[in-house]
Every structure is written in structure tokens, then in C-alpha cells.
C-alpha positions as CSV (number, residue, x, y, z in Angstrom):
1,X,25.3,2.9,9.4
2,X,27.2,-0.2,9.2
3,X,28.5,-1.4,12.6
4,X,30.2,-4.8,11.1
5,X,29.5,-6.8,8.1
6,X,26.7,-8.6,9.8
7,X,24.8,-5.9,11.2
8,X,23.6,-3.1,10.0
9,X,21.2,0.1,11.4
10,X,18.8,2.4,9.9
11,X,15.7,4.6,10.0
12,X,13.2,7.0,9.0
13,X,11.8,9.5,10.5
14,X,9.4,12.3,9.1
15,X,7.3,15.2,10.3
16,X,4.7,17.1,8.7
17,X,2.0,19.2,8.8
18,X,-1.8,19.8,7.5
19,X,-4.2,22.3,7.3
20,X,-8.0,22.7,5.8
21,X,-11.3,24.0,5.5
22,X,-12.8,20.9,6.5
23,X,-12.0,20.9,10.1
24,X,-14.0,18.0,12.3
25,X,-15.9,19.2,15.3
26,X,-14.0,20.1,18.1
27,X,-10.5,19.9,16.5
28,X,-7.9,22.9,15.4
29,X,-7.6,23.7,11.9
30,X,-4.1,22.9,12.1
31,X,-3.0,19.0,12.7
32,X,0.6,17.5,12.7
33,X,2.0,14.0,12.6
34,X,6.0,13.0,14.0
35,X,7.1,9.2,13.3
36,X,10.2,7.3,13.1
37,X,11.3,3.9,12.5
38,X,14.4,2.5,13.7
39,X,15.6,-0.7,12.1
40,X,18.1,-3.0,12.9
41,X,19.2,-5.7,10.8
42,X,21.7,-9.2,11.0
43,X,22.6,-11.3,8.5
44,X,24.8,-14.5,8.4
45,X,25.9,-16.7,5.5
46,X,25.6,-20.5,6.1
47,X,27.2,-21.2,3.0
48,X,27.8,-20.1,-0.7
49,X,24.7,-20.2,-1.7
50,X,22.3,-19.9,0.9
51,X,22.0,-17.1,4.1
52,X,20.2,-16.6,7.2
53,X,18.9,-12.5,8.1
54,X,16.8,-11.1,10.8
55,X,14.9,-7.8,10.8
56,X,13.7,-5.5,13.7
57,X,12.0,-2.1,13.1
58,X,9.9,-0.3,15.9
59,X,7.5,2.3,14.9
60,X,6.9,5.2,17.4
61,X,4.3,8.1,15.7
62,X,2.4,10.8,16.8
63,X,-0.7,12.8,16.0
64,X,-1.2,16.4,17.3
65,X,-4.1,18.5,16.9
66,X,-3.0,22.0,17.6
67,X,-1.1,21.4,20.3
68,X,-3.7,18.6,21.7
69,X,-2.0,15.1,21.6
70,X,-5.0,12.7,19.7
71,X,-3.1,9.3,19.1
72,X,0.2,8.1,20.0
73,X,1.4,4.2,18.5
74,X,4.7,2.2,19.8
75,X,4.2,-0.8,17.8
76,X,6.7,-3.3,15.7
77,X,6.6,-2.5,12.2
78,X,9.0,-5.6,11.1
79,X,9.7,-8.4,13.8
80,X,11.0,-11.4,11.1
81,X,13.8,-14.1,10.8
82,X,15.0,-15.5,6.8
83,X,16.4,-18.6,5.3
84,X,17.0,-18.1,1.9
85,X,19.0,-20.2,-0.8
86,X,19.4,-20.1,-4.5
87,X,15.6,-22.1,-4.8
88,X,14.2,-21.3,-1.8
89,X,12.6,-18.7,0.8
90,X,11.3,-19.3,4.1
91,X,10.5,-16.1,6.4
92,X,8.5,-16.2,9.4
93,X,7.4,-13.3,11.8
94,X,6.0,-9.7,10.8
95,X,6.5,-9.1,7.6
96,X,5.1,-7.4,4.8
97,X,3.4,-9.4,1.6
98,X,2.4,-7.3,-1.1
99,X,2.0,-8.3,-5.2
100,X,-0.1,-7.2,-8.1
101,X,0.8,-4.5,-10.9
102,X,-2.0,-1.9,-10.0
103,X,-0.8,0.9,-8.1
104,X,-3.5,3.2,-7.2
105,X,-6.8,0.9,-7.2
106,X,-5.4,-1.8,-5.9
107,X,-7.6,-5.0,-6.6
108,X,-4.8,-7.3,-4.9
109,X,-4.1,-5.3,-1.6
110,X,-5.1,-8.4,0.5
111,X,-2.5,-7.7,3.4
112,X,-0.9,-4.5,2.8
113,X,-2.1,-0.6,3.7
114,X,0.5,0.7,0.9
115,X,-0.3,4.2,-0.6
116,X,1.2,5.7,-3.8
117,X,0.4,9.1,-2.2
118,X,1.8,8.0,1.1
119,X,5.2,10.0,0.7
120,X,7.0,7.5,3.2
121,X,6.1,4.4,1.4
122,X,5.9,2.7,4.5
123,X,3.0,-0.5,4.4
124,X,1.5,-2.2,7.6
125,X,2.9,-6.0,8.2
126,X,1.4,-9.3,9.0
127,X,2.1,-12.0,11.4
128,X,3.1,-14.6,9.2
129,X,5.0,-18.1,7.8
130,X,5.5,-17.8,4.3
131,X,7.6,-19.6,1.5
132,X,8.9,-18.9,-1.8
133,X,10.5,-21.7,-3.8
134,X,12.5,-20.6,-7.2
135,X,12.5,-23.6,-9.5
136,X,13.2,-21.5,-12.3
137,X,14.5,-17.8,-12.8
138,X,10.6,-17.8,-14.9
139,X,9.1,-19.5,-12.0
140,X,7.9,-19.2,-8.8
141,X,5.8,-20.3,-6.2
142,X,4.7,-18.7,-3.0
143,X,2.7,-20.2,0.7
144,X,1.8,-18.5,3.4
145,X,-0.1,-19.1,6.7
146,X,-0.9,-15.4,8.2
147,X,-2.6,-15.0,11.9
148,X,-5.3,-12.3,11.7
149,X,-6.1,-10.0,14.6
150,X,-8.5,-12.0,15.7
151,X,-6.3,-14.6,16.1
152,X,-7.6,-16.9,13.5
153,X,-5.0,-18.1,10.9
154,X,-5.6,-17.8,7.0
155,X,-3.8,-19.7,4.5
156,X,-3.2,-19.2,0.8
157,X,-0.7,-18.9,-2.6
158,X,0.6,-17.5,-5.3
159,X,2.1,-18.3,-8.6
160,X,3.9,-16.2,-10.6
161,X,5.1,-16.9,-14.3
162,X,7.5,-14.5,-16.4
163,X,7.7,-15.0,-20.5
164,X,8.5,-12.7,-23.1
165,X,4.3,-11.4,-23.7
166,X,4.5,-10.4,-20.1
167,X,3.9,-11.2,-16.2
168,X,1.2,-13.5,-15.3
169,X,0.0,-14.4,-11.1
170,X,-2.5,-16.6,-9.8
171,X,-3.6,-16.3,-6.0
172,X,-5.8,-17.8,-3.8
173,X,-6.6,-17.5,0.0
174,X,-9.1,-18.7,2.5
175,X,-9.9,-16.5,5.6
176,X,-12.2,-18.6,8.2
177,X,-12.7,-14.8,10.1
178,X,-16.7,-13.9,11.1
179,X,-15.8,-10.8,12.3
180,X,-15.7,-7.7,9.5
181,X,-12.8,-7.2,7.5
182,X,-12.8,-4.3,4.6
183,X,-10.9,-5.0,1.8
184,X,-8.7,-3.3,-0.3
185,X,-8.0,0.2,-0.9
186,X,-11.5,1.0,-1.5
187,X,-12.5,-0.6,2.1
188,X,-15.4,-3.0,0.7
189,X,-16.9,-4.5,3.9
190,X,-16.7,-8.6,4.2
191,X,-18.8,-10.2,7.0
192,X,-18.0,-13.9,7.0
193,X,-15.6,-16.9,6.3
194,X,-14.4,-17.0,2.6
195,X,-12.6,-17.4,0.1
196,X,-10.0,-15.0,-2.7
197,X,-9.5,-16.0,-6.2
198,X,-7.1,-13.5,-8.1
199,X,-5.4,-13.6,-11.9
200,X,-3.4,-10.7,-12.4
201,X,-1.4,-10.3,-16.3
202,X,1.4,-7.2,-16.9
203,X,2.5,-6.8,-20.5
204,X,5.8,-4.4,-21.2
205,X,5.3,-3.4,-24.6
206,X,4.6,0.3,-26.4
207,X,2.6,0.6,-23.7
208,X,2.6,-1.0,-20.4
209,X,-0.7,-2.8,-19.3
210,X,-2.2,-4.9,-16.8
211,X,-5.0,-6.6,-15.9
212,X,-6.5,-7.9,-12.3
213,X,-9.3,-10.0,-11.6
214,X,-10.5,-11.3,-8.5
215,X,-13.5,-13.1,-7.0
216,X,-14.5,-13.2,-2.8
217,X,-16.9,-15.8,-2.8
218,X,-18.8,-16.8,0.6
219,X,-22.0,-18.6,1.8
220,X,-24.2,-15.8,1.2
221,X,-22.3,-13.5,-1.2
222,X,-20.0,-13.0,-4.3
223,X,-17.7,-10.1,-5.2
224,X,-16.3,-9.8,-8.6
225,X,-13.5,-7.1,-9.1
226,X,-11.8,-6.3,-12.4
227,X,-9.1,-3.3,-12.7
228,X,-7.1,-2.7,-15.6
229,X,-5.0,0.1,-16.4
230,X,-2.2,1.5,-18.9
231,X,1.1,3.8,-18.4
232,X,3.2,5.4,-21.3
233,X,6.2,7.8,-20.8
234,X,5.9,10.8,-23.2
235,X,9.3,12.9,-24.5
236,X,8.8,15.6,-22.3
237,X,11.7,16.7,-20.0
238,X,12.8,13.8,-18.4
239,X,10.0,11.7,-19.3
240,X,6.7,12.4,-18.2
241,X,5.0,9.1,-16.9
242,X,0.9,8.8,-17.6
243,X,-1.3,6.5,-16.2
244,X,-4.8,5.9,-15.5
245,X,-6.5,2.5,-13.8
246,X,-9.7,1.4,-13.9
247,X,-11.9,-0.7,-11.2
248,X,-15.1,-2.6,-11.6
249,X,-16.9,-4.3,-9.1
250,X,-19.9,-6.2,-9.0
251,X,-21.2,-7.3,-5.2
252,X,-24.2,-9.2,-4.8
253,X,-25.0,-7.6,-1.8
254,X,-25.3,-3.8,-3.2
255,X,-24.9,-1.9,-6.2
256,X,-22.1,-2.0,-9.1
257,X,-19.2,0.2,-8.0
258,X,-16.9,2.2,-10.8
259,X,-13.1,3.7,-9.7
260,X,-11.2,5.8,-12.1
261,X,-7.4,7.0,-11.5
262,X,-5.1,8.9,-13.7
263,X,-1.5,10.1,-12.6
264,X,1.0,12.2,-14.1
265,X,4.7,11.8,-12.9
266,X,7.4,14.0,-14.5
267,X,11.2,14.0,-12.8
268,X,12.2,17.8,-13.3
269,X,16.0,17.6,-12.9
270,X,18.3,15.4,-10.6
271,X,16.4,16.7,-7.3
272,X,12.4,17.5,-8.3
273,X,9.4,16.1,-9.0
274,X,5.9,16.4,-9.7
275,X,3.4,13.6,-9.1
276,X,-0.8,14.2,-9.7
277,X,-3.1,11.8,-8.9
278,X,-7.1,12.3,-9.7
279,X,-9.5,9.4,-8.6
280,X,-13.1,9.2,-9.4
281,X,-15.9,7.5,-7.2
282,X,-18.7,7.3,-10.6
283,X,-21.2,5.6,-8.1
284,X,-21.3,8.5,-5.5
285,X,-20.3,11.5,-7.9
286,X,-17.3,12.1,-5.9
287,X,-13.5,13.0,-7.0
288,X,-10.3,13.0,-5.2
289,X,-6.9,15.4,-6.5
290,X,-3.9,15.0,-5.1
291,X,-0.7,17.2,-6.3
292,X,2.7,17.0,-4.5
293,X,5.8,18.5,-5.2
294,X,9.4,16.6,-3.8
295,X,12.6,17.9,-3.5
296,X,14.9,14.7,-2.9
297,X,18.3,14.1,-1.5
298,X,20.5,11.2,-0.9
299,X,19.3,11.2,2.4
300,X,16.4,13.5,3.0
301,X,12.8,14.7,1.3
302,X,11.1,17.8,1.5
303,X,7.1,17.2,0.0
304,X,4.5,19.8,-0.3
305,X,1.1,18.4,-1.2
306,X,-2.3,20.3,-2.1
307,X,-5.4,18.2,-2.5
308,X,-9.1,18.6,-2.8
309,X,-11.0,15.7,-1.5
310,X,-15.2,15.8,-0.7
311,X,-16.3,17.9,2.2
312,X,-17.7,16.1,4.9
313,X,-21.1,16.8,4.1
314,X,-21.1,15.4,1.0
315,X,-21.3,12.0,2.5
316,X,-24.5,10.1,3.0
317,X,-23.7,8.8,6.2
318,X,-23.0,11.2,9.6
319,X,-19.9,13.0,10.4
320,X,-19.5,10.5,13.9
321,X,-18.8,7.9,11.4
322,X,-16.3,10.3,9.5
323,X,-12.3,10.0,10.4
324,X,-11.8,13.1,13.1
325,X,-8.9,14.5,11.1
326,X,-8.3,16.9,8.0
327,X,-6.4,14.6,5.8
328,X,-9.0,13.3,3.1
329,X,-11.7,15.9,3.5
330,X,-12.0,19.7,1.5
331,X,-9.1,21.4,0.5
332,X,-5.9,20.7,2.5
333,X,-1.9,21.7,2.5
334,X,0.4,19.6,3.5
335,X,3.8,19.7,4.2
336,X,6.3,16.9,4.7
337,X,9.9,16.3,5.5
338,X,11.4,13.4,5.4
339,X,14.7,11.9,6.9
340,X,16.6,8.1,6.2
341,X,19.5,7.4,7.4
């Protein structure tokens, strides 16, 4: 809703619910989740070429299982103020910071929780300062200083080149934080101070590709990650998108570690769609299948999601170290609606 040309509201807010034949101990076979997000927004122009915006969003969500409240979050999901110019970025505050052209296995998902099979594409934010400067429209240049929950602050880069072979990034960070962090979408544990090295390459030709590298080096370990992954659009319909990524890492402090993904995406119509995601763990002999079905309209979604994830007891480790909820574990429906306005 537009309340002037300066400010501006909006939302989301979504509901769903989940059931399985993986229930935890103790809980209801049936669980359900209500969230919304407010935003508000303000922006001001300083001069031609240059602005000043603000952004506020609140995020209020709720777990039920049964009819047994199990976690309730008011939190800010955006809290951040902008200057911005034809060469130059500065925004300080919660934000969110996300780059790399992976999707599913995400080598590069430093600071973000974003989920392809999320379908509310919302991302966790950071507490940061961080710059972007625009020499060129080929070039850029990024800086930030982020403050970590345990209140130490992390600095790091990026560069980002665009030519005609492709997309190129190079990014670096150092994190002085000695208590755990997990990394990534595939949660690999890190214990101490150190330091991120990442090259990540995109090529648009007859077939998109990409390529991400990156190396955790610390005082008593190294991580290695490679991904690398494909997509190509076959004539069918309205184009059915196929991908599939790959991951690779090699830790010094455990065994090699192999991820496979492969999505299919096809629009049917102006209104559906069909997205199918299949992840393999080749290390633990475990696989992941996620289908959902979306019905969206200019300003509301309706998703039904089947998957069939590992059962509980086919982890090594014990089920009090196991999320207590449905989501992720046997074979689950799902139902979501959501609403932005």
C-alpha cells in the first residue's frame, strides 16, 4: 500500500500445515506454523543521482503441535538505513547478504538461511556495515563488517567481474569466533577463529554452468569445498527447467563428504507449477525428495508439498539430538498458503 511517495507498507503472512509418519516422542502427528511480516519502508532522494531509504520488518511466527503451542519468535527480520548513488552503496543495520550461483548446495551460504524449498523465500539477516562501490557497470566491489551473536565482529569482501564468457566472484572473510558455528546448508561444524576463501564462475551459454570453490582454513584444520552444477530448459510446455549440483568436500578433521541435487521446474500455465528437488547424502546412504505443487496469484500462493526424507532411526546419532518436529523426517504432507500484500 502506498501511503505517499516516500513511504510505503507491506507484508507476508502464511500458514500451513504438516503431517507424518515420523512423529518425535511426545508430539501430535499433526504440526502447524502461522507467521507474518510487516514491513515498512522510507525513502528520500538527496539529489538526482543519489537517494537515502530505510527498512523495518518485524517477524512474529508460531509453531503449534496439535493444539500445543512449542515456539513462538517476535524478532526484527530487517532493521537497516541506505545511501546509495550511481557508484556507490553504503547500508548499515540488519540486513541480508547473500551471493553465489548455486542454489540448492550452497557452497557460499556464509550469512544467509535461504531455502529453495522454503516456499516464502524469506532468509535470516545479519547485523552489519557493508559497502558496495560501482566503478564500472562490469565491476564491482563489496566490504562488510558483520557482528556475530556472540558479539564478536567479522570482516570480509567480495569482487564481482561480468564479461561476455560469464560471471566471475572472489570472497574472503575472517571470523575471530571460538565458539561453534556450522556452516552452510549442509551444517559442517567449525570450532575456532578462521579464515573463508571463495571463487565462484557462472557461464550463460547452451547450457548454464557454474562453479564454487572455497577453502576454511584455521590453526588446526582445512576445509576444501567444490560444487558445481548445470541447468538447461527443455521444449516442453512452458519450458521445463533441469538442474542438478554437485558438492565435494574434503575436511581434515573427518571423512570426504559427497552431495548430489537435481531439480525439475516446469511452469504449467499462467497460475501453476511443479518444482522437484531430490538430494543425495553418498557418505551416509541417505536421500531427500521434495515435490510441491503452487498455485500463484498476484497476491497470494497456495503450495502443497509431499516429501520423503530419512526416518529418524536411520541416523547414527540419538533421536534427543534430532529436531522435535516432522518437517525433514519420513514421509510428510504439507500444505501452505501464502498471502503479500
Amino acid at each position: 500500500m502506498l501511503v505517499s511517495q516516500f513511504i510505503s507498507t507491506k507484508g507476508q503472512f502464511w500458514v500451513s500445515s504438516i503431517t507424518g509418519n515420523d512423529v518425535p516422542t511426545g508430539q501430535s502427528a499433526f504440526e502447524s506454523t502461522l507467521g507474518y511480516i510487516p514491513t515498512l519502508s522510507l525513502f528520500h532522494n538527496l539529489s538526482d543521482f543519489s537517494f537515502i531509504d530505510f527498512e523495518w520488518a518485524y517477524r512474529l511466527d508460531s509453531s503449534y503441535s496439535g493444539d500445543s503451542l512449542v515456539s513462538n519468535h517476535e524478532k526484527n527480520h530487517r532493521l537497516w538505513v541506505r545511501y546509495s548513488s550511481e557508484t556507490l552503496e553504503a547500508r548499515f543495520g540488519l540486513q541480508k547478504i547473500i551471493f553465489g550461483p548455486s542454489q540448492i548446495l550452497r557452497t557460499l551460504s556464509w550469512f544467509d538461511t535461504f531455502d529453495l524449498t522454503d516456499p516464502t523465500g524469506q532468509t535470516d539477516g545479519v547485523e552489519a556495515l557493508r559497502l558496495k562501490w560501482f566503478p564500472s557497470n562490469s565491476f564491482s566491489v563489496w566490504s562488510w563488517a558483520i557482528q556475530n551473536e556472540q558479539d564478536t565482529v567479522s570482516f570480509g569482501g567480495r569482487a564481482e567481474l561480468s564479461s561476455s564468457f560469464g560471471e566471475f566472484g572472489l570472497t574472503i572473510h575472517s571470523d575471530p569466533t571460538k565458539t561453534q558455528q556450522f556452516m552452510g546448508q549442509t551444517g559442517i561444524p567449525i570450532f575456532e577463529p578462521h579464515k573463508r576463501f571463495a571463487l565462484d564462475i557462472r557461464h550463460d551459454g547452451f547450457v548454464g554452468s557454474w562453479l564454487e570453490t572455497m577453502l576454511i582454513t584455521s590453526e588446526n584444520s582445512d576445509i576444501k569445498m567444490l560444487t558445481v552444477g548445470a541447468d538447461y530448459t527443455l521444449p516442453v510446455s512452458n519450458g521445463l527447467l533441469i538442474m542438478t549440483e554437485s558438492m565435494f568436500i574434503n575436511n581434515s578433521e573427518s571423512d570426504n563428504q559427497t552431495f548430489t541435487a537435481i531439480m525439475a521446474m516446469l511452469p504449467i500455465g499462467m497460475v501453476h507449477s511443479v518444482l522437484f528437488i531430490s538430494q543425495i547424502d553418498w557418505k551416509e546412504d541417505r536421500t531427500y525428495h521434495y515435490l510441491r505443487w503452487s498455485a500463484t496469484y498476484d497476491q497470494f500462493s497456495l503450495n502443497l508439498i509431499l516429501s520423503r526424507n530419512p526416518k529418524r532411526t536411520d541416523y547414527t546419532f540419538g533421536e534427543e539430538f534430532l529436531p522435535k518436529t516432522i518437517a525433514g523426517f519420513g514421509t510428510g504432507v504439507q500444505i501452505m498458503f501464502i498471502y503479500n500484500h
